[in-house]
N, C-alpha and C positions, 0 to 999 in steps of 0.2 A: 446582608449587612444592615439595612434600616432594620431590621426583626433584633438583632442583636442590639443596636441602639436602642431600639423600644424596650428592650429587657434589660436595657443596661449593665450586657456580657461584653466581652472584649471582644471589639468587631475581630474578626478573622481576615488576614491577609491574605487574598486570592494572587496575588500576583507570581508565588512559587508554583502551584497549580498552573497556571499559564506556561509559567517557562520550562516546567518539567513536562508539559504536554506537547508544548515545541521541540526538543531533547528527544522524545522519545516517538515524534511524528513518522523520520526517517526508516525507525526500527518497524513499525504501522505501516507503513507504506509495501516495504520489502516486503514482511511475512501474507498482509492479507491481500495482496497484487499475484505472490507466488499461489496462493490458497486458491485464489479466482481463476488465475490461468489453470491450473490442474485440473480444476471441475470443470471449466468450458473448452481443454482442447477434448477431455474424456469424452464432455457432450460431444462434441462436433465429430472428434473420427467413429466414435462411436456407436452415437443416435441416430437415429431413421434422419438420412440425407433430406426425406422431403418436407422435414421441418423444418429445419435452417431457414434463416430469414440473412440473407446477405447482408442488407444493410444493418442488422445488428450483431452480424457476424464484425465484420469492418471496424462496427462501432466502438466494440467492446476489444478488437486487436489493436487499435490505435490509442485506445486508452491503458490497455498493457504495456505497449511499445512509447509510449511515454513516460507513464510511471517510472518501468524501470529502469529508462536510458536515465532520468532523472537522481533512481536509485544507486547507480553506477559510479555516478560523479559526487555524493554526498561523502562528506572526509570521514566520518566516523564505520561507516558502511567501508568506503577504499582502504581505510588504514586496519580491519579486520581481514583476516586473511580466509577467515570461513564464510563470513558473510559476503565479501566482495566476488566468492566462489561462485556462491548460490546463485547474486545477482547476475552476474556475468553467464551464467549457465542459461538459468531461465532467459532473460535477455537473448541468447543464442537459439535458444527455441523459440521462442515468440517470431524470431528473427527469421527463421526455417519457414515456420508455418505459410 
């Protein structure tokens, strides 16, 4: 914005940026939470057992295991019928593991 002042262009309004990036956190949250779980249970049942590090095994399921319980309870996510699927799925697997 001072760059715009100094040029004496019409400062730009950040504040729709902000609120559409909050809007659209939940949708963020879902897909790259689902994307992470899938490549780290692959890794894990998959990959040489004696690389696993437990503690960032743990690390990384509680941080799934929260995300999504989080993603669960968000209204725009529950009020969609394909995405509260997804959530509720993956959640159930995370849940397993």
């Amino acid at each position: 914005n001072s760059k715009e002042r100094m040029m004496k262009l019409k400062v730009t309004d950040y504040l729709k940026v902000k609120q559409l990036s909050k809007r659209f956190q939940p949708y963020d949250d879902l897909w790259s939470t689902t994307h992470s779980w899938k490549v780290c249970k692959s890794a894990w049942y998959c990959g040489p057992f004696m690389k696993l590090d437990p503690d960032v095994v743990a690390e990384k399921h509680q941080k799934f295991e929260k995300t999504m319980k989080k993603c669960t309870k968000v209204k725009i996510i529950k009020e969609n019928d394909g995405l509260s699927e997804i959530a509720s799925t993956i959640q159930a697997e995370i849940k397993q593991f």
